[in-house]
DOFIDREN-431518 format. One record per residue (C-alpha): residue in three letters; x, z, y. Coordinates in pm, whole numbers, plus 32768, in hexadecimal, padded with zeros to 4 digits. Layout:
REM residues N
ALAXZY
...
This chain:
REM residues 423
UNKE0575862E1DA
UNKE06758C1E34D
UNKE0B5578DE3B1
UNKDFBA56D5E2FB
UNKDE9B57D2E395
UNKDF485791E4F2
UNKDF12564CE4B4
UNKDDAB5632E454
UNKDD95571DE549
UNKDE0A5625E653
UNKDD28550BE5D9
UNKDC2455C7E5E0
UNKDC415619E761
UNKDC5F54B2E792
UNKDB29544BE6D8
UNKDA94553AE7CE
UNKDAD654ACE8BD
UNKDAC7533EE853
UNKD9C15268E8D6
UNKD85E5267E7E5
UNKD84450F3E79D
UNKD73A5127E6B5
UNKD66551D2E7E8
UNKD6EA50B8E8CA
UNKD6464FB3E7B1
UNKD5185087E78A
UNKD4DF5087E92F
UNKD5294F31E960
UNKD4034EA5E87A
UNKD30E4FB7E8C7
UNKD31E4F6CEA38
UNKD3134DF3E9DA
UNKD2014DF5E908
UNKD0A64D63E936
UNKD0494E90E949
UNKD0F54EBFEAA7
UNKD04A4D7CEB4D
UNKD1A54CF2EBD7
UNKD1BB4E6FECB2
UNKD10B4DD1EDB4
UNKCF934E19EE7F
UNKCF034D2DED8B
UNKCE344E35ECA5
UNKCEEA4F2EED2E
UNKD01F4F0CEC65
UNKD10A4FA9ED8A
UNKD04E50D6ED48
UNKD05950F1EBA7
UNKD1C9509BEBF0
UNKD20E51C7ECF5
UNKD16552C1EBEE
UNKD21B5259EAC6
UNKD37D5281EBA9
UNKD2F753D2EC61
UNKD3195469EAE9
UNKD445544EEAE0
UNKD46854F8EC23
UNKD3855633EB7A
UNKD47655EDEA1B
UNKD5B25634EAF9
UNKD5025742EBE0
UNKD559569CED12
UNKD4EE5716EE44
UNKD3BE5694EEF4
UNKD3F45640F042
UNKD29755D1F0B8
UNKD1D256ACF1BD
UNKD0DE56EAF0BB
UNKD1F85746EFA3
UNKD18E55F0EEEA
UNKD2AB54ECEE93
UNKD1B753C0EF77
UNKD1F85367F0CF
UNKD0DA52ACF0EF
UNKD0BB5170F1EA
UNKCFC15057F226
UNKD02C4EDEF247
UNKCF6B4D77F230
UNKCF944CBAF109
UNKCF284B62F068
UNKCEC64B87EF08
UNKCE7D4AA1EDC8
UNKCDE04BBBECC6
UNKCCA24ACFEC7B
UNKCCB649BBEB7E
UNKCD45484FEC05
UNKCD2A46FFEB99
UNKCDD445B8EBC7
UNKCDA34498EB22
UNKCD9C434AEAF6
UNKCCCD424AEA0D
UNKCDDA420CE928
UNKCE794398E96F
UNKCE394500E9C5
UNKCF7F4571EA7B
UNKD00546B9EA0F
UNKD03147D2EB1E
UNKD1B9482EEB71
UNKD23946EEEA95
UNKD16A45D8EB4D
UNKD111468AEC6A
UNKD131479EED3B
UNKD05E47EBEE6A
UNKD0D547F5EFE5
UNKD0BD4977F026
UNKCFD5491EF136
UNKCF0B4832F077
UNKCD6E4869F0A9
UNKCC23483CF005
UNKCBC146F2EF46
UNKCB164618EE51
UNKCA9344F5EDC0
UNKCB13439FED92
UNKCC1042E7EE81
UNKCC9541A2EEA2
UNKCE1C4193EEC6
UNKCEAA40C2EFE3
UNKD03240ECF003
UNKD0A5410DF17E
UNKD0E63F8FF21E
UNKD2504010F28D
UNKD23B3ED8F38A
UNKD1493FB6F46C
UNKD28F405CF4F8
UNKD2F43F12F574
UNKD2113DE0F586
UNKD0FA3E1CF688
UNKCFD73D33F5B0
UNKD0393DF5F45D
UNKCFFB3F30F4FD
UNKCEA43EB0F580
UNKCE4F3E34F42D
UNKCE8A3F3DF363
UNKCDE74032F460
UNKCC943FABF45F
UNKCC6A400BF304
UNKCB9D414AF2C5
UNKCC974256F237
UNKCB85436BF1FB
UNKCB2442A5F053
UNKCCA7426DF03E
UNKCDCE431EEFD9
UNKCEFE42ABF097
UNKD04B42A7EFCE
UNKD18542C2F07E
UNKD2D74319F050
UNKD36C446BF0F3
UNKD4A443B8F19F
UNKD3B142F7F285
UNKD30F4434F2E5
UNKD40B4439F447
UNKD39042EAF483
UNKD1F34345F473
UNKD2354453F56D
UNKD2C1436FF66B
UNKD16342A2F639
UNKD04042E5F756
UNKCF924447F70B
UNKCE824395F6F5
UNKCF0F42B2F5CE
UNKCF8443EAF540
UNKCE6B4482F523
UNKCDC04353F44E
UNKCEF6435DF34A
UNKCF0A44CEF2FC
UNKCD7A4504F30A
UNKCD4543F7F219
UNKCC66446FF0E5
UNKCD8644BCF029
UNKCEFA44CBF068
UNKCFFF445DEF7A
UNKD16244AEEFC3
UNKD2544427EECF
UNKD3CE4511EED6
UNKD50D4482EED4
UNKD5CB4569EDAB
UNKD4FD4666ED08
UNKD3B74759ED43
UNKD40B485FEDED
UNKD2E5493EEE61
UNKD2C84A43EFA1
UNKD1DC4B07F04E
UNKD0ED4AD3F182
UNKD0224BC1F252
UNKCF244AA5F2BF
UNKCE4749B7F217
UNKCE234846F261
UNKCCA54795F2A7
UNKCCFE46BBF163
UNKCDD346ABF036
UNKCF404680F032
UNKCFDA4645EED0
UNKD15245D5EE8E
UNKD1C744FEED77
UNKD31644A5ECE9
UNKD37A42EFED1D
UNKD32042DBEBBE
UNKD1A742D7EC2C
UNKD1E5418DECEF
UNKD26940E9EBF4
UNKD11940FAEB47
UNKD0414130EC68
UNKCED3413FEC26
UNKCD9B40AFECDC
UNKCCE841E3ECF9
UNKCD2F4358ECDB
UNKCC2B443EEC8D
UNKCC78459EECF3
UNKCBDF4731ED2E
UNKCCA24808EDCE
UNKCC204924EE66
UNKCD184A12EF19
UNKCCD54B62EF95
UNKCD6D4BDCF0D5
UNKCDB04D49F113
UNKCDC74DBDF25F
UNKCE2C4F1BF22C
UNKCE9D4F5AF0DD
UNKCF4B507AF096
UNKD06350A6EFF2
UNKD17951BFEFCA
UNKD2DC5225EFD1
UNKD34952ECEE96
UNKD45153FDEF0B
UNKD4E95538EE96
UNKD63D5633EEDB
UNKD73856A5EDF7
UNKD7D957F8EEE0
UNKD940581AEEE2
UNKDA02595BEEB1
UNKDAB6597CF00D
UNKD95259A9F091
UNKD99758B8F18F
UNKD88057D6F223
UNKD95E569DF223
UNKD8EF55BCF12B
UNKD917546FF08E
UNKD833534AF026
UNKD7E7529CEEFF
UNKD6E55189EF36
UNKD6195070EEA5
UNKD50C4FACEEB8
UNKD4074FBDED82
UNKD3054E8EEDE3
UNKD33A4D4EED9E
UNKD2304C29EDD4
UNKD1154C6DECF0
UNKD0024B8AEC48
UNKCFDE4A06EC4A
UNKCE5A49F5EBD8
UNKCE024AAFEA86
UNKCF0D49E4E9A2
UNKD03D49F9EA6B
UNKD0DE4B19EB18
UNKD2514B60EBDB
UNKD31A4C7CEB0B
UNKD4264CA0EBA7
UNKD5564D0AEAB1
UNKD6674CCBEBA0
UNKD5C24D0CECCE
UNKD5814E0AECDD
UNKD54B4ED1EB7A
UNKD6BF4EEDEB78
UNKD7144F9CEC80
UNKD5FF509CEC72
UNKD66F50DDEAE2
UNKD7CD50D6EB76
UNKD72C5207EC70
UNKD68352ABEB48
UNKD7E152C1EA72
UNKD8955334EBEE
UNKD79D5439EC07
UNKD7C254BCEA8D
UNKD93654F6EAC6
UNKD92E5598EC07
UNKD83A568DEB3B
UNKD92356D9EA20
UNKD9B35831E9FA
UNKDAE05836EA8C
UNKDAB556EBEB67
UNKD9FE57A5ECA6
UNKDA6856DAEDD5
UNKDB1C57B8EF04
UNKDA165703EFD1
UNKD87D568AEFC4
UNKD869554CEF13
UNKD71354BCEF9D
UNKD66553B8EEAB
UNKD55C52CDEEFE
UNKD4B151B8EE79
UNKD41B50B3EF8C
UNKD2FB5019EF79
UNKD29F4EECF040
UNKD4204E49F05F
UNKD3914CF2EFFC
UNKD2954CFAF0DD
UNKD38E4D1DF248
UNKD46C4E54F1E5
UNKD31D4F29F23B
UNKD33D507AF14B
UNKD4AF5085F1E4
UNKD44D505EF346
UNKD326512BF343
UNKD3E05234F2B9
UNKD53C521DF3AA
UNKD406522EF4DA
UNKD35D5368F415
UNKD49753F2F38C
UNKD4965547F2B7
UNKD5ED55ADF2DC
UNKD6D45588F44C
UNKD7555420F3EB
UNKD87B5499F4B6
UNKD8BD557AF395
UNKD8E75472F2B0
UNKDA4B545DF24B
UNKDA435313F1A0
UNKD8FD5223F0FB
UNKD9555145EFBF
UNKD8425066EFB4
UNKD7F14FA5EE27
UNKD7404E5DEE05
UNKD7C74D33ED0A
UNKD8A64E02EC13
UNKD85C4D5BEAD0
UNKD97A4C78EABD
UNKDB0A4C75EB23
UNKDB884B74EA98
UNKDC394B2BEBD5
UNKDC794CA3EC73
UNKDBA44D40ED82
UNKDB3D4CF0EECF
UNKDB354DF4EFE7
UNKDA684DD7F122
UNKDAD84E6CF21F
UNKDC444EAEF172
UNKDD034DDFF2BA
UNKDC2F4EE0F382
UNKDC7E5029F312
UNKDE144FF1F297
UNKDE92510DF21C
UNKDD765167F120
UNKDDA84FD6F098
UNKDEF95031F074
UNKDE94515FEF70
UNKDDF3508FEEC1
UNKDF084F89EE9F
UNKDFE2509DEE42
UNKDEF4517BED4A
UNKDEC14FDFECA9
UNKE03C4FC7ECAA
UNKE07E50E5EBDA
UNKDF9150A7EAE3
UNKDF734F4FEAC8
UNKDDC84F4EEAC3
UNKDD604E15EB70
UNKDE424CF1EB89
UNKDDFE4CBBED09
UNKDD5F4D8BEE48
UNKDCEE4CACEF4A
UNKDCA84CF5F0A3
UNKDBFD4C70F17A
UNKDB384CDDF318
UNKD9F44D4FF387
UNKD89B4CB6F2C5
UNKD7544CF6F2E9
UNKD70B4C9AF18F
UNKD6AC4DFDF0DF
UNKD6554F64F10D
UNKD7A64FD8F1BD
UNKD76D4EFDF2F8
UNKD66F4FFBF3C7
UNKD7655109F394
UNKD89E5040F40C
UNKD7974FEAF538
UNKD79D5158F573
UNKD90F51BAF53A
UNKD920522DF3CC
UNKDA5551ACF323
UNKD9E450F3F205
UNKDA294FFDF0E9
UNKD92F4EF4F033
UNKD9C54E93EEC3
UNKD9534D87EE10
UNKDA1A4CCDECE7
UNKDA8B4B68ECC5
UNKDA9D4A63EBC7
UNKD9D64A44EA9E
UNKD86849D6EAB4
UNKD7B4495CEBBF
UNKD6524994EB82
UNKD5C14A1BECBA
UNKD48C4A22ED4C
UNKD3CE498CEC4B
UNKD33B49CBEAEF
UNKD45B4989EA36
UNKD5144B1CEAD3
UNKD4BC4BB7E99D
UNKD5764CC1E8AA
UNKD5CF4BC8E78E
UNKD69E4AEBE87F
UNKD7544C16E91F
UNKD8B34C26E8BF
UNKD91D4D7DE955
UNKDA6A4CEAE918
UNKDB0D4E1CE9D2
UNKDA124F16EA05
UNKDAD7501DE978
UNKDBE94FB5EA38
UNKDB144FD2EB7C
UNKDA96511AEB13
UNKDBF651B1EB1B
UNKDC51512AEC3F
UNKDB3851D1ED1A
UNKDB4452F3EC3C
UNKDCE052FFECC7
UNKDC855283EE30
UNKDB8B538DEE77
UNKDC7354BEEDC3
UNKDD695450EE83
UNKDC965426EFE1
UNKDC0A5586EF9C
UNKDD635663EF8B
């Protein structure tokens, strides 16, 4: 009977400290819902995102770290937004937002009818084509041309330039797929971009509205909080990632973001919970925080490395979350041919149990959160997974298509890395 108790006993201290999959479900569609706006400026979805994460923060009794003992860093940026309704159409069809089209992130105000004219490539190399086609008037037309001859319209005359890219409406058709990004300006005239499958039935005329709203100092917010460590020391370590993603695409369509980046803030939420657990006090401050801004230039990150709350030379080590929901193929860590002897932890904590079935490595990027503090000296990895699907950037990043194929896996692994980091 002893041993049977012992046991269950045993089991049950594992549960405890097992990862909460159901909570990791339950996050990853509430912060990609509708609701949410893509976690974006567009309607202000960055900021119903940071509240819904900053209760968790309160639910674990983290420490706030702000001046004014809130969880927000605030911080003010310029963004290019598409909250207001958009339409594109044809006389035969009415293209649908983020499976048609997407728009450049810099793309302006416009509407009404335009006749489509596809770009004479002979203008880049026979002087009387290039005279022909540019005494049409561009401002009733919407020019169509294909992204890989983009190199070739910037070597044109300025002047020339000019003509093409202030036409009445752009039309840029994409080589592969739709993949969508931000932009802290706003063009004179629309700018929309199309897969090659809108050539192949290319219409006459293309009626549009699309009426984008540039904000020139939105603000936004960092979500942070501490969890103290029993030595009473005021070293600490990091646990970052970014919560925005790219938000609306008119009223019907909007960016949600599963991958990037709902799973690695869920992934922060269920690193958080254990470090609160009875008996699972760290020796040192863990220091969690949610970024706003990353998609936007990396700006919640840097604003907060050049307003910092804590000596960032007191920072022991950051482990920085974006892109966890698959695995299929093992891990990749930025940053891991950098700082040696903490990749080789890893290799060895994956060694002995057998987690992930590769750790990759790989130099310096500036391609998330982590990259302003290795600017500044703090030792610091980026991990993202590998394999599985590829949505990214586009409509199709939602919860349904998310494998999590070794999310557990992933969990134990950082749970081991920072225990071990932290004797």
């Amino acid at each position: 009977m002893n041993k049977i108790f012992l046991l269950l006993l045993l089991i049950a201290l594992s549960n405890a400290n097992a990862q909460n999959m159901a909570r990791v479900y339950y996050n990853l569609d509430t912060l990609c819902a509708a609701g949410m706006h893509g976690r974006g400026a567009a309607n202000s979805g960055d900021k119903v995102a940071a509240e819904f994460i900053k209760k968790y923060f309160q639910k674990f009794e983290l420490k706030p770290m702000a001046e004014d003992s809130s969880y927000f860093q605030p911080f003010s940026y310029s963004i290019n937004t598409f909250e207001n309704a958009i339409t594109v159409k044809s006389k035969k069809k009415k293209y649908i937002a983020g499976v048609d089209y997407i728009l450049h992130p810099s793309c302006g105000k416009g509407s009404g009818e335009f006749k489509t004219i596809l770009l004479d490539t002979n203008i880049f190399s026979n002087a009387a084509a290039t005279t022909s086609f540019f005494k049409q008037n561009f401002t009733k037309k919407a020019l169509v041309f294909f992204a890989k001859d983009w190199p070739r319209i910037k070597k044109l005359p300025e002047a020339l330039q000019n003509i093409l890219t202030n036409a009445g409406c752009v039309i840029e058709v994409v080589d592969k797929k739709l993949t969508a990004s931000l932009a802290d300006e706003q063009f004179q005239n629309p700018w929309i971009q199309v897969l090659p499958s809108f050539i192949a039935a290319l219409p006459k005329k293309i009626a549009i509205e699309i009426n984008p709203i540039l904000k020139p100092n939105y603000v936004s917010q960092n979500v942070m909080g501490m969890i103290r460590g029993w030595s009473g020391s005021d070293s600490c370590f990091f646990v970052t990632a970014h919560y925005d993603h790219l938000g609306r695409l008119g009223k019907d369509a909007y960016f949600a973001g599963a991958n990037d980046n709902a799973s690695g803030v869920s992934m922060l939420i269920e690193l958080m919970s254990y470090f609160k657990r009875q008996g699972n006090q760290p020796k040192y401050n863990i220091v969690f925080i949610a970024f706003g801004a990353e998609e936007a230039g990396l700006i919640g990150s840097h604003y907060f490395v050049e307003h910092p709350l804590v000596d960032l030379q007191k920072i022991k080590f950051l482990i920085n979350l974006d892109l966890l929901g698959t695995g299929d193929d093992g891990l990749m860590v930025v940053n891991g041919a950098v700082h040696t002897s903490q990749f080789e932890l890893l290799q060895k904590i994956n060694t002995q149990h057998n987690y992930l079935p590769a750790i990759k490595k790989r130099g310096k990027a500036a391609n998330s959160d982590h990259y302003w503090f290795s600017e500044k000296g703090v030792p610091a990895f980026f991990f993202y997974t590998l394999g599985g699907v590829s949505h990214y950037h586009d409509v199709l990043d939602v919860p349904r298509t998310l494998p999590l194929t070794k999310y557990k896996q992933v969990y134990s692994l950082l749970v081991d890395f920072l225990e071990e980091q932290g004797r």
